[in-house]
N, C-alpha and C positions, 0 to 999 in steps of 0.2 A: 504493500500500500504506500508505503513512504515512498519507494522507488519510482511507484506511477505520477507521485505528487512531485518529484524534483524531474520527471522527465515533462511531466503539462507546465512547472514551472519556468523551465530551461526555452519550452517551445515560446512561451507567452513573451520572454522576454527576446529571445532572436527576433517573434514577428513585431515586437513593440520599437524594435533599434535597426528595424533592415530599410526603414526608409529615412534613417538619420545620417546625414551627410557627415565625410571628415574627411572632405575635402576642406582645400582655403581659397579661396581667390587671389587675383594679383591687384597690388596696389598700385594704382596709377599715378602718373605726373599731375594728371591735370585734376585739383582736389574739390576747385566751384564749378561745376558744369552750367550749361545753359540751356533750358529748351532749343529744340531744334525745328525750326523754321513747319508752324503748323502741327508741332506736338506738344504734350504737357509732360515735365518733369515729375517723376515722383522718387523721391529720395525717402529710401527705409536706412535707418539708424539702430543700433544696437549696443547698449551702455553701460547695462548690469553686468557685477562677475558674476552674478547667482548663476548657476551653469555654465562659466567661462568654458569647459571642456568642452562643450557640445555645439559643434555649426548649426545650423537654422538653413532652409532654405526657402528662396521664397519666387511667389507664381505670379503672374496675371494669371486668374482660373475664372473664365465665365464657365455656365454651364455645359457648354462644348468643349472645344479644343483648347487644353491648360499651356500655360509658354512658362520656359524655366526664366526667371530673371535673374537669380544666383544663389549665392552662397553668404553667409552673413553671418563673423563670430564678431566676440566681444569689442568693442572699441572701431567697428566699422562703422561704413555705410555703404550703400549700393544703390546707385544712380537708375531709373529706368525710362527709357523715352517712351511715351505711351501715346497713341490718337485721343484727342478727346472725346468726352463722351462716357457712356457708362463702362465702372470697371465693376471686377469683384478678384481683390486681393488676397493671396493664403501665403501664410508659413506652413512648412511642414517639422515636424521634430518627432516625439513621440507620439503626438498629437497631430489635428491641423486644426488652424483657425483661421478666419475673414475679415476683412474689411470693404464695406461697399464703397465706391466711390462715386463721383462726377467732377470730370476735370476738362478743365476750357482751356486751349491752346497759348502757350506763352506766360503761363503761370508754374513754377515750381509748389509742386505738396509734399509732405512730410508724414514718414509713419513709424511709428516707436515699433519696433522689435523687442519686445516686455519676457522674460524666461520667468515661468514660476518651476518650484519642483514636482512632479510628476512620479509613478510610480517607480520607474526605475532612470528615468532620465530626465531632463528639465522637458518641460514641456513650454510652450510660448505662445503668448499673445501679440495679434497687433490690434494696436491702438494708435488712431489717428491726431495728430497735432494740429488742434484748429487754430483758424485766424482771431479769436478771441480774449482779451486778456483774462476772463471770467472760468475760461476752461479749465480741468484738470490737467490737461497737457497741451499747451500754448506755446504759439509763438512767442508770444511775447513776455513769457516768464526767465526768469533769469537759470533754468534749469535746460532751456531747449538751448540759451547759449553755453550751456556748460557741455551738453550732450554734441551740438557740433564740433565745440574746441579740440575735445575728446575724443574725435571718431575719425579715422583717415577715409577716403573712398578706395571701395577694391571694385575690380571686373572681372566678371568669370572667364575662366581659363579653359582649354581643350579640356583639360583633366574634368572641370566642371559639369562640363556638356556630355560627357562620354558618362559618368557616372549617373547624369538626370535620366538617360538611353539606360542603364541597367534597370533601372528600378521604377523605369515610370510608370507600368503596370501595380505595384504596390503601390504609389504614391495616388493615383488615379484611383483604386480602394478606397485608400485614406479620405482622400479629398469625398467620394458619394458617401461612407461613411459619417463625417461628421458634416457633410451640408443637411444630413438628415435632422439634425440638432440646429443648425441655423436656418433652416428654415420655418423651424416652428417657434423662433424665436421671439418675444414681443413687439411690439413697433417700437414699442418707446425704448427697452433695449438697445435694439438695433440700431438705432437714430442715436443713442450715443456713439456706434463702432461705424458709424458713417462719416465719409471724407466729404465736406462739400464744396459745389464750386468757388464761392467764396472762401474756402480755406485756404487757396494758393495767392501766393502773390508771387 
């Protein structure tokens, strides 16, 4: 009996860590990016040690076809050129989670890459940084300039892109798995883990 328990234990935790990335990204020269001509910037940040061991990866994931946007450990960020218009953003780790978006061309947005602990690995939140000084997580509070000061930008690497290719069948799981949990989410919930267009500048 014990043996069946550390072998359903052993499995649980393979399938909990086979869509956690350890890969890293490369860090670029160029650290302020700009929209590019007809897209909107969305810059995700990542700032806690809590789980400094474990990379994050993160998507454009509507409900069709998910696009890997990268790899994202402690003390980054990661730039993504995006079309405007509606998004719906995920990290994956042991978990996944979302943020909805609406972004307008020529505006740079911002999204906290948050780790909580999780059963066997940190698991992670994002959380959108509004244009609000009233917000939890703002522009204009003196913690979003501490989180940029503090973050280098990285790009995903071949290594990146080749590892999203092994497992993106597990990841694609993950991701119908817990949209089953966001979608039956509150509105008013929701409406907090919402990016709006007004949140870029």
């Amino acid at each position: 009996m014990i043996r069946m328990l550390r072998v359903a234990l052993l499995s649980l935790l393979l399938v909990s860590s086979f869509a956690i990335a350890k890969e890293t990204g490369k860090y670029v020269q160029e650290q302020s990016p700009k929209p590019e001509e007809g897209k909107a910037l969305v810059i995700f940040l990542r700032t806690s040690f809590v789980g400094s061991a474990i990379s994050a990866s993160v998507y454009d994931a509507p409900d069709a076809e998910t696009k890997f946007i990268g790899i994202i450990q402690n003390k980054q960020r990661v730039a993504y050129q995006a079309e405007p218009g509606q998004h719906r953003f995920m990290v994956i780790a042991e978990n996944a989670d979302f943020v909805d978006a609406t972004l307008e061309a020529g505006k740079t947005y911002y999204v906290l890459v948050s780790p909580r602990m999780g059963a066997w690995k940190a698991r992670f939140s994002l959380l959108p940084i509004h244009n609000d000084p009233a917000a939890e997580e703002s522009l204009h509070s003196a913690d979003f300039k501490e989180w940029m000061a503090k973050t280098q930008l990285v790009e995903a690497t071949e290594s990146n892109l080749a590892w999203y290719e092994r497992t993106k069948a597990n990841i694609e799981e993950k991701k119908a798995d817990y949209l089953k949990k966001w979608n039956v989410m509150l509105p008013a919930d929701k409406a907090e883990l919402t990016l709006k267009a007004e949140d870029g500048v």
